[in-house]
C-alpha positions as CSV (number, residue, x, y, z in Angstrom):
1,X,119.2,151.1,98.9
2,X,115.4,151.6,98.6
3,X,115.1,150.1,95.5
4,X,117.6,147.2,96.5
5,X,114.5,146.7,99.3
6,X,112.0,146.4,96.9
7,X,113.8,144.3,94.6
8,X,114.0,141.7,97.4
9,X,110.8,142.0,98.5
10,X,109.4,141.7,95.0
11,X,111.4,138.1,94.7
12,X,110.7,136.7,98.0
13,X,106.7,137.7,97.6
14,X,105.6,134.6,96.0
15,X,107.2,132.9,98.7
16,X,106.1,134.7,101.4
17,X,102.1,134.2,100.1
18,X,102.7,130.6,99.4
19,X,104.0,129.7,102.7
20,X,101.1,131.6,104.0
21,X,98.8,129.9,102.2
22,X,100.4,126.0,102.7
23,X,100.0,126.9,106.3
24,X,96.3,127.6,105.7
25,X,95.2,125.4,103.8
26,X,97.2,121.9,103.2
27,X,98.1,121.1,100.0
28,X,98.4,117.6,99.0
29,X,101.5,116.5,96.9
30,X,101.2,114.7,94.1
31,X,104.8,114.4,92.6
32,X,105.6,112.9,95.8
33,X,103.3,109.7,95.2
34,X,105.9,108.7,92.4
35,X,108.8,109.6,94.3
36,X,108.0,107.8,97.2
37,X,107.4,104.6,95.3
38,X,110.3,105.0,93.4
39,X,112.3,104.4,95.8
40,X,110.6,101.7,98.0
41,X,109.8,99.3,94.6
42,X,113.3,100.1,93.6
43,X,115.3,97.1,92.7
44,X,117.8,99.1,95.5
45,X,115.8,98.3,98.4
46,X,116.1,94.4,97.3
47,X,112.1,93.8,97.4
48,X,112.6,95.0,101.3
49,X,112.5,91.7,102.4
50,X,111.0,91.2,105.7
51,X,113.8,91.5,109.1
52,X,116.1,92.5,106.7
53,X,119.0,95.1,106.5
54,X,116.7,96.3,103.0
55,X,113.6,96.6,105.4
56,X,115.1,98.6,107.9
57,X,116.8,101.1,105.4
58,X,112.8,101.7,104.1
59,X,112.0,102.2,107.7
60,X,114.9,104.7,108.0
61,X,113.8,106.6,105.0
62,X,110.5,106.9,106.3
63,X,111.1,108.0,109.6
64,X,113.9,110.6,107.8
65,X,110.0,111.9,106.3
66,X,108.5,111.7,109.3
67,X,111.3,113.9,110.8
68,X,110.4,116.2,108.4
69,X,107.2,116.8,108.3
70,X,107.5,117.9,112.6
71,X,105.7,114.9,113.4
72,X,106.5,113.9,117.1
73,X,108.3,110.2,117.7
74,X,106.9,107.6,118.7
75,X,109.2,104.9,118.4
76,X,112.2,103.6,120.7
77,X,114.6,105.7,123.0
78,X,112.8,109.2,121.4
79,X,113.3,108.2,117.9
80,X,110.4,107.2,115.1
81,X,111.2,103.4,115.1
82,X,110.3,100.4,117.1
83,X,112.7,97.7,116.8
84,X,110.8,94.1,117.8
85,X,112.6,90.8,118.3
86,X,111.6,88.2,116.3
87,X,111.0,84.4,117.6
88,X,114.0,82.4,118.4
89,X,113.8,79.7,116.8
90,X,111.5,81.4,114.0
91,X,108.1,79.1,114.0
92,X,108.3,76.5,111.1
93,X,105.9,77.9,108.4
94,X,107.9,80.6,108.5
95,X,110.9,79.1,108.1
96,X,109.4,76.8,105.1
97,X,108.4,80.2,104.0
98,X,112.0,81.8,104.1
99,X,113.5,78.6,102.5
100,X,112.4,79.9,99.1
101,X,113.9,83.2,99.5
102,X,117.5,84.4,100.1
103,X,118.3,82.3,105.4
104,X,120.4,85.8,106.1
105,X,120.0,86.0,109.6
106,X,116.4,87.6,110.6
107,X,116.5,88.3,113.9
108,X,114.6,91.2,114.4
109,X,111.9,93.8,112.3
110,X,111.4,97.7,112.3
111,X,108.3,99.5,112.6
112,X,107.4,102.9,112.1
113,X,106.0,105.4,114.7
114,X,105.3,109.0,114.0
115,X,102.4,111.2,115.7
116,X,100.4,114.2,115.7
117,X,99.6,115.3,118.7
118,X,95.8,116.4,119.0
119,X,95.0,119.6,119.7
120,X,92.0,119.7,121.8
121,X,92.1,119.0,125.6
122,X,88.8,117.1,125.5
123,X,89.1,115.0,122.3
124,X,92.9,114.8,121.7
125,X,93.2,111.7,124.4
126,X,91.3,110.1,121.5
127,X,93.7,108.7,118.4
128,X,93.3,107.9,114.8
129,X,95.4,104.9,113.5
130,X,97.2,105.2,110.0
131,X,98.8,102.3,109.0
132,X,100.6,100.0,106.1
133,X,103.5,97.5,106.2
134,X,106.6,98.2,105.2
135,X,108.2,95.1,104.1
136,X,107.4,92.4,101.5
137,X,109.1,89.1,100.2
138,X,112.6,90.7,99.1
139,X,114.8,88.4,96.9
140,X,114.4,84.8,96.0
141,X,113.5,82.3,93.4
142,X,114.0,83.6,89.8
143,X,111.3,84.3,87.5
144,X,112.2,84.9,83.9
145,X,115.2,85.9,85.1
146,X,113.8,88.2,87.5
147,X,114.5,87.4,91.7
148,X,113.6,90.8,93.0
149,X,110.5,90.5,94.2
150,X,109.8,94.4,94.2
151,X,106.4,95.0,96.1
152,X,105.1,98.0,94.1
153,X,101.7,97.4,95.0
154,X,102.2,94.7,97.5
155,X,102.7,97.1,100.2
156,X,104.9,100.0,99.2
157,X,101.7,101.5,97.4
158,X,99.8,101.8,101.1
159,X,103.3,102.7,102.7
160,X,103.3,105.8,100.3
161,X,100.0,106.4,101.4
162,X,100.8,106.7,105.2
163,X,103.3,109.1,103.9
164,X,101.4,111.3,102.2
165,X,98.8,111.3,104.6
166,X,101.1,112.0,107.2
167,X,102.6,115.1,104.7
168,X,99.0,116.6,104.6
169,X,97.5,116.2,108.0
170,X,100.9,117.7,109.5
171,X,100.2,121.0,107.6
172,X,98.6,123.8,109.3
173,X,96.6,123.4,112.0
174,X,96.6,120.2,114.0
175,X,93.6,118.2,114.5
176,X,91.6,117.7,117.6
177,X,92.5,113.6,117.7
178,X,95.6,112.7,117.5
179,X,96.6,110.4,114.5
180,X,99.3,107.9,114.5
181,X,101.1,107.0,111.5
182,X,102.7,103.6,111.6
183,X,104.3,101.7,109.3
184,X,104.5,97.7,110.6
185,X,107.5,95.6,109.7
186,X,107.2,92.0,108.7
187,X,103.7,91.6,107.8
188,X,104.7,89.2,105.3
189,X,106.2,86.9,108.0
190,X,102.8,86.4,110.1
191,X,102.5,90.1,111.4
192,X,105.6,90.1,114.0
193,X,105.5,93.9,113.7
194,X,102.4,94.8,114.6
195,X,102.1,92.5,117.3
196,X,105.3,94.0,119.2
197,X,102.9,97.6,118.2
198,X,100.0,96.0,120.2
199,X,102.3,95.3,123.2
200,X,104.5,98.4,122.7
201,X,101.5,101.4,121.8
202,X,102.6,105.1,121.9
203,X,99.2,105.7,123.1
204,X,96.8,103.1,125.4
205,X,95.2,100.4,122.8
206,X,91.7,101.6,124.3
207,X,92.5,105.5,123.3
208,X,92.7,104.0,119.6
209,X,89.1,104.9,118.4
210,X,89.9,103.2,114.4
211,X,92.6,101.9,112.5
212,X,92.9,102.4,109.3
213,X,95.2,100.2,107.4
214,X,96.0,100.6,103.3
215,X,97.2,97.8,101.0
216,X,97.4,97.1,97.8
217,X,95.7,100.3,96.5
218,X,98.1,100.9,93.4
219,X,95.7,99.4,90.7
220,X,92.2,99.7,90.1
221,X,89.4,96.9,90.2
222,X,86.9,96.5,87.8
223,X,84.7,94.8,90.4
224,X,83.5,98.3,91.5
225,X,83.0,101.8,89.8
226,X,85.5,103.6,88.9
227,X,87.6,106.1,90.6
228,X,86.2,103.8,94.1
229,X,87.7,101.8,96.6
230,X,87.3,99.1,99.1
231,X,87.3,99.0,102.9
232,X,87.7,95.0,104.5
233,X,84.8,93.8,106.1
234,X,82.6,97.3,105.1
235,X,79.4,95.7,106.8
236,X,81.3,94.8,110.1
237,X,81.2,98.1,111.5
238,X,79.7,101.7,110.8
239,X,83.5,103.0,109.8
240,X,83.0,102.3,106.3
241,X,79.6,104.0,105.7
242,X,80.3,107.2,107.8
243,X,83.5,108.1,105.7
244,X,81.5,107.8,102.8
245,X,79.2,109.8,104.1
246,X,81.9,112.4,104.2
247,X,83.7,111.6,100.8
248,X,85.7,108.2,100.8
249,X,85.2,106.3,97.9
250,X,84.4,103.2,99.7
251,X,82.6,100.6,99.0
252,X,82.0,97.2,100.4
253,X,84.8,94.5,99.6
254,X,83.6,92.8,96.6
255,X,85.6,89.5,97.2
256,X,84.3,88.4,100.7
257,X,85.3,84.5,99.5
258,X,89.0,85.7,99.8
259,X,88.2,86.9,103.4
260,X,90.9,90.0,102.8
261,X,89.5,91.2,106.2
262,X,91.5,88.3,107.9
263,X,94.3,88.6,105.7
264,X,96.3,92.1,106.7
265,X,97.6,93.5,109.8
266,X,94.2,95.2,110.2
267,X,92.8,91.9,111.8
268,X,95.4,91.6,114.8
269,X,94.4,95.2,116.2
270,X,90.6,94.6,115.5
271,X,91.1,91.0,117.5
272,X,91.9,93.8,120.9
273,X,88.6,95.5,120.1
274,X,89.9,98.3,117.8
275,X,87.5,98.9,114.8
276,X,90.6,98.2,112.4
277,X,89.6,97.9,108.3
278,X,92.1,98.1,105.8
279,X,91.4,100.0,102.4
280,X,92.4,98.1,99.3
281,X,91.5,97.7,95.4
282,X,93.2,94.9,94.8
283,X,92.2,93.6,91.9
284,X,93.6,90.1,91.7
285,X,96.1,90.3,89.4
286,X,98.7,87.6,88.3
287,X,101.4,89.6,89.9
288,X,100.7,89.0,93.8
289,X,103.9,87.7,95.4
290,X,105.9,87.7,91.9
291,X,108.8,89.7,91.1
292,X,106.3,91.4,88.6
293,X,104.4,93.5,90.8
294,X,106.7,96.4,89.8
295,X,106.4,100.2,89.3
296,X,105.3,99.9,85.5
297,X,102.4,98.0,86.7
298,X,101.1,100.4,88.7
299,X,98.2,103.0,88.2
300,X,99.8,106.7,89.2
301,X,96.7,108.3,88.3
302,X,94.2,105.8,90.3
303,X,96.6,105.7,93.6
304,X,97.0,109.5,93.8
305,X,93.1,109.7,93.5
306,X,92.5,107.2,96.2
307,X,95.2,108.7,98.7
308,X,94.2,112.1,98.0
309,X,90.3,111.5,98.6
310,X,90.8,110.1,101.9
311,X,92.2,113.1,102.8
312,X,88.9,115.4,104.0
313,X,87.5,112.1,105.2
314,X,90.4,111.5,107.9
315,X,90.4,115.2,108.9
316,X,86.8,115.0,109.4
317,X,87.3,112.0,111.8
318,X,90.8,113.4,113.5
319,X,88.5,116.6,114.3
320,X,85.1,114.8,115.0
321,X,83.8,113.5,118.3
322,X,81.5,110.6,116.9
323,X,83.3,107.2,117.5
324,X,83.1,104.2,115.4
325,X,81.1,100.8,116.8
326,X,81.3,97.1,115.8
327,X,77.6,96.0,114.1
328,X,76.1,93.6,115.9
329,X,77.7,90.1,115.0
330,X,80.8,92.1,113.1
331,X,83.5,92.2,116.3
332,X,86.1,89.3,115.3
């Protein structure tokens, strides 16, 4: 019997000290980058076209994650998602839009809502905004043969972010702010998502101290050193500048003609005062909107560098009590 004990406790040992030290310390998961990725880009999902039945299934496998990880739900009726009408009729760009792509009904869209609950009684009324979109262009015109328009990098590379942001922070001990990870659905449409998020907030919009949005950060670009980054609009606000300060790779956008700042779901929050910047390294490649913006095209390495170096800097600002500000002239 005694050594039928310490046979047991001999093979559960490793287990024991690893939990142990997971709790500690969290660990951040780098297989999981791949995995998550292979399944949004996978020709399954159907290029998760926006309001569709293949966008909502991505927002059902991220709030399965979400689940999870113990984060607390934030979406509708006590569950992680937010379902938001869409216009009726849809607006005519939009439908000019959809005409290319494969008039199913779209009717409504699915956003993601998962939180951490801060810890500390003075600071945890204060929140952190994580976000991405969800959706992209789903199926439509062929291109050499090829109508799956896939989204690797366009936006299921800053999805997979979120998520493995939301995997790390939820380890161990909770910050003091609370951080929200949200993942907005039909971006791709004119931001319908994340403008039933701004009406609809878990939390009160003036509580939200920064946003952080990711997009497009599965390939490196050459315009800056590498191994670095890019935050939207860097010089609009002392965001950009203080997480550098405390490790973020970032650097100021180096294609201000293409006005990225105005172009993500970033700018609707940072129109309601929110200091709201989106992290990107898009690089400009020929495969934006294309059915080749696939998985083999993307830069494993690179992305798990730049999701896992954000990591310290967003603990230091979900535990710190300095606040973010507009520079004079940079408010939109």
């Amino acid at each position: 019997m005694r050594y039928r004990f310490w046979l047991v406790f001999l093979v559960f040992l490793p287990a024991i000290f690893c939990r142990a030290s997971w709790a500690e310390e969290p660990r951040f998961c780098e297989p999981c980058v791949r995995a998550d990725e292979d399944f949004l880009a996978s020709d399954v999902l159907r290029g998760r076209g926006s309001a569709t039945r293949d966008e909502h299934l991505a927002a059902t496998f991220v709030a399965s994650l979400f689940e999870g990880f113990g984060l607390e739900p934030g979406g509708d009726h006590g569950s992680f998602l937010q379902k938001a009408p869409l216009p009726n009729p849809l607006p005519d760009r939009v439908q000019r839009h959809l005409a290319s792509f494969e008039n199913v009904p779209r009717t409504e869209t699915w956003n993601v809502v998962g939180i951490l609950r801060g810890s500390d009684t003075k600071t945890r009324q204060d929140a952190i905004l994580l976000t991405a979109h969800l959706d992209h262009l789903g199926v439509g015109q062929p291109v050499n043969g090829d109508s799956i328009y896939n989204g690797a990098d366009d936006d299921a590379s800053g999805t997979t972010a979120v998520i493995e942001l939301a995997r790390v922070l939820s380890q161990g001990k909770r910050p003091k702010r609370t951080v929200l990870f949200v993942l907005f659905g039909s971006e791709e449409l004119g931001g319908f998502g994340n403008r039933y998020f701004l009406d609809h907030p878990p939390v009160p919009l003036d509580h939200i101290v920064a946003n952080l949005e990711f997009e497009m950060i599965g390939r490196p670009d050459p315009a800056v050193r590498a191994g670095h980054f890019w935050l939207t609009g860097y010089e609009r606000s002392d965001l950009g500048p203080e997480l550098a300060k405390h490790g973020a790779h970032l650097v100021a956008d180096p294609h201000p003609e293409q006005k990225f700042f105005q172009r993500s779901d970033n700018y609707a929050l940072a129109k309601r005062g929110i200091i709201a910047q989106t992290v990107s390294s898009f690089n400009l490649h020929k495969d934006y909107h294309r059915p080749s913006d696939e998985i083999s095209k993307l830069d494993f390495a690179y992305m798990t560098t730049v999701i896992s170096s954000m990591v310290k800097p967003v603990l230091w600002l979900a535990n710190t009590e300095w606040k973010p500000k507009w520079n004079p002239g940079g408010k939109p």
